[in-house]
C-alpha positions in Angstrom: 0.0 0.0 0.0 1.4 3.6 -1.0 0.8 6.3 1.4 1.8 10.2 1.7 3.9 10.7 4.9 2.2 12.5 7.9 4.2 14.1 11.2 3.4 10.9 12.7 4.8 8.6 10.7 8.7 10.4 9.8 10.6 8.4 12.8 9.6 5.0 10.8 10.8 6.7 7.7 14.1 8.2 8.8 14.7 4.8 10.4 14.1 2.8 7.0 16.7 5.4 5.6 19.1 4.7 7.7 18.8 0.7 7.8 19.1 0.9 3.7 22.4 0.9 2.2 21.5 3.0 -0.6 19.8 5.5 1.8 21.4 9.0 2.0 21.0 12.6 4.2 19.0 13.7 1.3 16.4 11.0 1.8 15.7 12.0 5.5 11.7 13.2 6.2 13.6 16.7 7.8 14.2 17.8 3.8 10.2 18.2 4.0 10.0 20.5 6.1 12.9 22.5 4.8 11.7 22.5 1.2 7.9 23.3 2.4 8.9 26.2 4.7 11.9 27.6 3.0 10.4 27.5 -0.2 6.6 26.6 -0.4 6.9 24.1 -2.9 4.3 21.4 -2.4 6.1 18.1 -1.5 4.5 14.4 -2.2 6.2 11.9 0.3 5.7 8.3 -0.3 6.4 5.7 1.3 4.9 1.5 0.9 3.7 0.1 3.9 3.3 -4.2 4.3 2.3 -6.0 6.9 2.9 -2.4 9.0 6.8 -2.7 7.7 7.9 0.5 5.5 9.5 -1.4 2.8 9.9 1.5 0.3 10.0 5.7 0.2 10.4 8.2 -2.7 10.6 11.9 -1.5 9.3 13.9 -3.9 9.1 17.9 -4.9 7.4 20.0 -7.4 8.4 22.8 -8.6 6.7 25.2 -11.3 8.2 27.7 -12.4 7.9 30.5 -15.8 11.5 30.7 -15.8 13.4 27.4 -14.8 9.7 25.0 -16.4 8.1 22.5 -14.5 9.6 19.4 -12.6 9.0 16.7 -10.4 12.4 16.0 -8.6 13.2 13.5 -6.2 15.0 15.2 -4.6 15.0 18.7 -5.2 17.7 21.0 -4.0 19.6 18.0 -3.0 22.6 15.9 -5.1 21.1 12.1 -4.4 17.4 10.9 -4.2 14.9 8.9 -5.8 13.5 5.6 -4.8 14.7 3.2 -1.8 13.1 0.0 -1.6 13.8 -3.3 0.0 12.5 -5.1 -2.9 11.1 -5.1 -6.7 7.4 -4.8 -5.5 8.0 -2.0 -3.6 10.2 -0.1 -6.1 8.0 -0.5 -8.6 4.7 0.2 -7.1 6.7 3.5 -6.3 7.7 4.2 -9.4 4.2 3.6 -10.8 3.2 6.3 -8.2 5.7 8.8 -9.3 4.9 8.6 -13.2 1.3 9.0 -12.7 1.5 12.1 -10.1 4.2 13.5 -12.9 1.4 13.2 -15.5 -1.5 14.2 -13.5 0.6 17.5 -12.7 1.5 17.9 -16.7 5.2 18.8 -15.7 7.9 18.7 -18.8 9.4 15.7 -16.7 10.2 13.5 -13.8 14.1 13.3 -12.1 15.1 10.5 -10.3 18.6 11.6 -9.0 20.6 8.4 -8.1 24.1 7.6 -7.2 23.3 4.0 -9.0 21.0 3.6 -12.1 18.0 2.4 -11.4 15.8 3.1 -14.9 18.2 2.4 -17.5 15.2 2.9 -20.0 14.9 6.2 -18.9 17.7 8.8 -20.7 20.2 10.5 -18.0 22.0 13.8 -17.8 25.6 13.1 -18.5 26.6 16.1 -16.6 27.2 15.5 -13.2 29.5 13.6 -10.8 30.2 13.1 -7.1 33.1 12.9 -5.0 33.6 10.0 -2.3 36.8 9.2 -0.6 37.3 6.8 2.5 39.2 8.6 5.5 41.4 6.5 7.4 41.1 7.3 11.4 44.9 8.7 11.6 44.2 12.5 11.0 47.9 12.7 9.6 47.4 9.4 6.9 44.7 11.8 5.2 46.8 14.7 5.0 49.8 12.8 3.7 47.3 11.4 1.2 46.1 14.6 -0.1 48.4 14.7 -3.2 51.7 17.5 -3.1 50.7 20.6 -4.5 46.9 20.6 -2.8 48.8 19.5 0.6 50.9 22.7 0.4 47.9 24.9 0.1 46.5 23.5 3.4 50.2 23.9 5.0 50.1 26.9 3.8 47.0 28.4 5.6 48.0 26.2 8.8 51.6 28.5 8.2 49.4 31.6 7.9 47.4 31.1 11.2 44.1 30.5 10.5 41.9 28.4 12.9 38.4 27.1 12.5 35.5 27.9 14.5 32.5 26.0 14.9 29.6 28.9 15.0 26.3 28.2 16.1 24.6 30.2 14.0 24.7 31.0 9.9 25.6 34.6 9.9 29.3 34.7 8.8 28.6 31.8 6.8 25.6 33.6 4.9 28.2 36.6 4.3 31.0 34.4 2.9 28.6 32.2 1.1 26.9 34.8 -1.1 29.9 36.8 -1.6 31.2 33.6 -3.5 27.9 32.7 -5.2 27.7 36.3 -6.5 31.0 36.0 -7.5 30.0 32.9 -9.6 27.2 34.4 -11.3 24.4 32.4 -9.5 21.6 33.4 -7.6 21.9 32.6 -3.7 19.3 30.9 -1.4 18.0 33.1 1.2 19.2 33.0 5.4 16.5 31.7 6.0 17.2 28.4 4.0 20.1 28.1 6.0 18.1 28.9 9.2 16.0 26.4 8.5 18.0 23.4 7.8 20.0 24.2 10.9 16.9 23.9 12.9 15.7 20.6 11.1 19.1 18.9 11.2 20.0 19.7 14.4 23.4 18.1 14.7 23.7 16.9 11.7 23.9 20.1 10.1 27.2 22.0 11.3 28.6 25.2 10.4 32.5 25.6 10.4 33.4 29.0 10.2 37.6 29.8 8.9 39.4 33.0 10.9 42.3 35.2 10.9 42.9 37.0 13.5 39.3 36.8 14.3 38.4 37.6 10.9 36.2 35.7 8.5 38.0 34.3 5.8 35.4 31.2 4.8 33.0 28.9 6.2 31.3 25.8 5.0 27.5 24.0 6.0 28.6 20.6 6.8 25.8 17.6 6.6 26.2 14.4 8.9 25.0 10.8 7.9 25.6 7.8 9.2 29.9 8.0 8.8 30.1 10.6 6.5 31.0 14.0 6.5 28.8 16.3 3.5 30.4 19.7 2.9 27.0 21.1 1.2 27.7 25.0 1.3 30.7 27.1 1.2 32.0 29.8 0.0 35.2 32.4 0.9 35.9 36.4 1.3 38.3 37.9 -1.1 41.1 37.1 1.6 40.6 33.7 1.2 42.6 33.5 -2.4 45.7 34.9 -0.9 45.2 32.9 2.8 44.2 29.6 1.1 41.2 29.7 3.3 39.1 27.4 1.5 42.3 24.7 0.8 42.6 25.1 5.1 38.9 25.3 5.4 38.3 21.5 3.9 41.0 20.0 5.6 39.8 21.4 9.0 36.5 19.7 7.7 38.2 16.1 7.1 40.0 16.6 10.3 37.4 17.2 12.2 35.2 14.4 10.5 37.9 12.3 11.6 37.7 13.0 15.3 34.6 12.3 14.8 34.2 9.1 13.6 33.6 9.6 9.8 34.6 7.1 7.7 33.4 8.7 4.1 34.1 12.4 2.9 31.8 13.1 0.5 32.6 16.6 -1.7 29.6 16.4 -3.4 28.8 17.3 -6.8 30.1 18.5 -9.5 29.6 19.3 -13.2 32.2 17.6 -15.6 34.8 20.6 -16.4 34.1 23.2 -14.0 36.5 24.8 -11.7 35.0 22.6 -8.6 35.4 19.4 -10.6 39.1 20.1 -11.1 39.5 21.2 -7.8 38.5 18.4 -6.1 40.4 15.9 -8.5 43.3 17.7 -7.1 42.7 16.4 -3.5 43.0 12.9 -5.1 39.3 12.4 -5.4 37.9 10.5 -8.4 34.8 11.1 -10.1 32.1 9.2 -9.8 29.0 9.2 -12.4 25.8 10.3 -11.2 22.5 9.1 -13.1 19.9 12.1 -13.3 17.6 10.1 -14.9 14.6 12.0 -16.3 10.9 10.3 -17.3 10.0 12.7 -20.4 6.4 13.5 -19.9 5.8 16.6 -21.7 9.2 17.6 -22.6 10.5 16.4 -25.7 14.0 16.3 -23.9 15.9 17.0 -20.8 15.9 20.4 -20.4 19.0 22.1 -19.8 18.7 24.3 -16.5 22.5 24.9 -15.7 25.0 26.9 -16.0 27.0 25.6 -18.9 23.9 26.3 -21.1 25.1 29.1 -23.7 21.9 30.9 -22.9 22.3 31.8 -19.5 25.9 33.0 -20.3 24.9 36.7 -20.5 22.7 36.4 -17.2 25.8 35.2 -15.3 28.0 37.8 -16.9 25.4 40.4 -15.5 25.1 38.8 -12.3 28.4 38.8 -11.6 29.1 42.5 -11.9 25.6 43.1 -8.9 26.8 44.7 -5.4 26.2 42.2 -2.9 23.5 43.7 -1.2 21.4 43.6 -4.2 22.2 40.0 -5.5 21.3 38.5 -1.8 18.1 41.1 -2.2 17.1 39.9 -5.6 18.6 35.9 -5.5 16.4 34.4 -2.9 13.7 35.0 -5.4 15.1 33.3 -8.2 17.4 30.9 -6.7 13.8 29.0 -5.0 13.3 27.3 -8.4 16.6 26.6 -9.1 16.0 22.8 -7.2 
């Protein structure tokens, strides 16, 4: 039996996430409430119940939108998702669920955004790819692994005194986070995203905050998950080029994962190309593929919402040259259908 989730009923479905392997942060009920309060989006939860035993979920968002078109996502504003089951039945009978909501909604199309394919009939993106390293629990193994020239950069800002901070709020993370969002010609999500999820999360969702001489240099939103470490968010000041703030910021990150038990750093996505994707091959890190894989229902093919589309290259160019205050003004509104 498929059912919508209720308050009620998200302890049995975080707990089914965590007992399946393929089960991630971005499968967890909380990204319900984040998406319906940061961002009003109407969200369709489903999960199949037998014998009172959740045996399958699929998290689910749609978003509508006269600029970006109309999608259902699993899940949106998130790099993994789609459908965990414990067996066919249940995946399918969730799947069958997701297609017809998709075409009782009209969207262009339906994203199932998986680590592992799971509808090879359906076409992918061939766009994106993640970053997953193991971390061995000596902190000094994991810096002597990080390959020579990236493992001078993080000498480098431990050389230049910097020192992470845990904060306990998202202020100085908001201001060095939109200040390198702007800088890349992309809308940013609003403080109260961040707000949010550090309300939802509770300790799962950490901030770590870079300073020099008690100033802010960088600072990163972190995601917990089982053993792995998520660095989700980040972003630098202009001080950070010259102080290798974000280089000392990640380390501080893997080191502190470390201490804490992690066993997986996870760097997250990345599109083939971009200056992230080459940055993160240079801490040793090897791409994985991810499979975006899209159900065409009224779209005649994947559209192309990113950044690499030559479209949106005079957008960025503009966006790039806003003063701050104005691009965290006007980005919230934009950046909410960007999922």
């Amino acid at each position: 039996m498929i059912k919508l989730l209720e308050p009620s009923q998200t302890e049995r479905w975080d707990k089914f996430v965590l007992a399946t392997s393929r089960g991630s942060f971005f499968h967890l009920a909380g990204w319900q409430q984040v998406i319906n309060q940061a961002f009003g989006h109407p969200t369709y939860y489903y999960y199949c119940e037998r014998d009172g035993q959740i045996t399958g979920i699929l998290p689910l968002t749609h978003i509508k939108s006269p600029l970006f078109g109309n999608t259902l996502v699993s899940n949106a504003f998130c790099v993994y998702g789609g459908i965990l089951a414990s067996d066919d039945q249940s995946f399918n009978a969730l799947k069958t669920q997701a297609q017809q909501l998709a075409r009782d909604l009209r969207v262009d199309c339906l994203e199932m955004r998986n680590r592992v394919q799971a509808h090879p009939e359906w076409p992918h993106k061939e766009l994106y790819v993640t970053f997953r390293k193991e971390l061995d629990p000596d902190v000094e193994k994991n810096l002597n692994a990080i390959p020579r020239k990236q493992r001078a950069m993080v000498r480098a800002g431990i050389k230049a005194g910097l020192v992470s901070i845990i904060d306990d709020n998202v202020d100085r993370f908001y201001a060095a986070y939109s200040e390198s969002v702007r800088n890349l010609g992309t809308p940013v999500f609003s403080k109260n995203y961040f707000r949010i999820l550090k309300e939802v999360f509770g300790n799962r969702c950490e901030v770590l905050t870079v300073e020099h001489e008690g100033r802010l240099i960088a600072s990163v939103m972190n995601f917990y998950f089982k053993d792995e470490v998520l660095p989700y968010y980040g972003g630098g000041v202009e001080a950070a080029r010259d102080l290798k703030g974000n280089d000392f910021m990640y380390w501080e990150v893997m080191r502190r994962a470390v201490e804490r038990g992690c066993k997986i750093f996870d760097y997250g996505r990345s599109k083939i190309g971009t200056g992230s994707f080459r940055f993160k091959k240079h801490w040793g890190f090897e791409p994985e593929p991810l499979f975006y894989e899209v159900d065409l229902v009224t779209a005649k093919q994947i559209p192309e919402i990113n950044p690499l589309n030559p479209k949106y290259q005079l957008f960025i160019a503009a966006w790039k040259k806003l003063p701050l205050p104005v691009s965290q003004w006007i980005g919230p509104w934009l950046a909410k259908d960007l999922g």
